[in-house]
LUMDO-586782 format. One line per 3 residues: number of its first residue (from 1); for each residue x, y, z of C-alpha. Coordinates in Angstrom, 3 decimals, padded with zeros to 6 digits. Last residue first. Layout:
<atoms>
NUM	X:Y:Z | ... $
</atoms>
This chain:
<atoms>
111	-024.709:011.252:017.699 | -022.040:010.012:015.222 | -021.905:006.346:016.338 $
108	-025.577:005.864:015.832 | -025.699:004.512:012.666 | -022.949:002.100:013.901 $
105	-023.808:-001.140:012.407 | -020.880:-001.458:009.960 | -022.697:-001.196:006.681 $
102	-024.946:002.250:008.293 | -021.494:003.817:009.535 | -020.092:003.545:006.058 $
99	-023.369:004.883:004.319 | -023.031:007.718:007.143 | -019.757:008.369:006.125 $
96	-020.183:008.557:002.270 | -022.966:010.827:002.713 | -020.376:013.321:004.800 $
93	-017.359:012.507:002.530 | -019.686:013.653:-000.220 | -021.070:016.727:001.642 $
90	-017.688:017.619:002.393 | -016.419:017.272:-001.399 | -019.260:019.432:-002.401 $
87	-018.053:022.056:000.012 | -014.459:021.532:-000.748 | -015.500:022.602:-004.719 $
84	-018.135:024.943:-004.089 | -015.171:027.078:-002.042 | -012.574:026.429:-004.739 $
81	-010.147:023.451:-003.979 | -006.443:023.031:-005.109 | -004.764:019.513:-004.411 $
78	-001.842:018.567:-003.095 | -000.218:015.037:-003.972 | 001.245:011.779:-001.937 $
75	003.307:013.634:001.055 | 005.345:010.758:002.384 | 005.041:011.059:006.186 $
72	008.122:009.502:007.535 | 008.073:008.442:011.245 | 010.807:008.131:013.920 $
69	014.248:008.130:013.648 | 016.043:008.077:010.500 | 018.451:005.386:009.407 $
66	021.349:002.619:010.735 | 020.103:-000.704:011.798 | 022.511:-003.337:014.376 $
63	020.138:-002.995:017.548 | 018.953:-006.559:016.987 | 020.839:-008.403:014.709 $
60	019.099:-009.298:011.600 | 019.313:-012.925:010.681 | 019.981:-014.185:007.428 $
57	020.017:-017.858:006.067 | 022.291:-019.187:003.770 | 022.449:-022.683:005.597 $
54	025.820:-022.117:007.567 | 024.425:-018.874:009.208 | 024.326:-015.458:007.973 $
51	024.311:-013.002:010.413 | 022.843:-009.646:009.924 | 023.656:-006.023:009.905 $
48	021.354:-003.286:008.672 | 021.937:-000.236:006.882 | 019.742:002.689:005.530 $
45	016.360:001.824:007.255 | 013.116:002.396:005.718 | 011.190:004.625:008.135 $
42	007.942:004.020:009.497 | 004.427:004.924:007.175 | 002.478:007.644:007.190 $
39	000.903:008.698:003.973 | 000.280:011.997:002.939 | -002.454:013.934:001.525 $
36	-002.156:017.839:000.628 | -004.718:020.243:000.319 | -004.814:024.096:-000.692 $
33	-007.769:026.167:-000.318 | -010.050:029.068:-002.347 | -009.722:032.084:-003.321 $
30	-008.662:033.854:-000.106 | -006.042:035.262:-002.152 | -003.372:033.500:000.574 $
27	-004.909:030.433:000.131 | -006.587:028.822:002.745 | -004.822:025.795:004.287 $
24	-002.904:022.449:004.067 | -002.934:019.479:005.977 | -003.737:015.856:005.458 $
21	-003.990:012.529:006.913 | -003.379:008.363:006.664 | -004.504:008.542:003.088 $
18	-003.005:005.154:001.182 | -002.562:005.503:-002.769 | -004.243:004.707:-005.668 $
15	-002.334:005.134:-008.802 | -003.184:007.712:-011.927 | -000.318:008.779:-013.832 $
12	-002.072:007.719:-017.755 | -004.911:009.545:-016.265 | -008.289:007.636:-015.427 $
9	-011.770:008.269:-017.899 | -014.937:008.529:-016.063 | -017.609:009.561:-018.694 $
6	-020.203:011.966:-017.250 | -023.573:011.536:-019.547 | -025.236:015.197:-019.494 $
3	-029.084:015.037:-019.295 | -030.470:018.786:-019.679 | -033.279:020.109:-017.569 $
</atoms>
């Protein structure tokens, strides 16, 4: 067997980001699956009204904000995955989460 040195090298766009959840599907060759990874996160408001009082000081006023309803889910990337390729991540979120369960005491958790 060959030794092969891995160097880990990071993209001039990479950025870490939040994972909240993710959806996506098989795709329609059957080839393999799509991912994407959002964040959730509530809505940034468009307008909001507050009183400034004789020392500079703002206050919003409750009930005075104008924007969306409910929450945003900000769709971070999508990723393509061949069948060895989701199967090697699931064993590595697997060992991952049983490492994770051993550090916080709850080996047992997933029995």
């Amino acid at each position: 067997m060959t030794e092969v040195k891995f160097h880990f090298i990071k993209a001039p766009d990479y950025r870490e980001v939040p994972v909240h959840g993710a959806f996506g599907g098989i795709l329609p060759t059957g080839e393999g699956m799509f991912m994407s990874v959002y964040s959730e996160r509530a809505p940034i408001p468009q307008l909001t009204v507050s009183e400034i009082d004789g020392s500079g000081n703002s206050n919003e006023l409750l009930g005075r904000r104008e924007g969306k309803d409910g929450m945003v889910r900000m769709v971070q990337f999508g990723m393509y995955l061949g069948h060895d390729q989701a199967v090697a991540m699931r064993d590595w979120l697997n060992t991952k989460i049983e490492q994770l369960e051993e550090v916080m005491g709850n080996g047992d958790a997933a029995a």
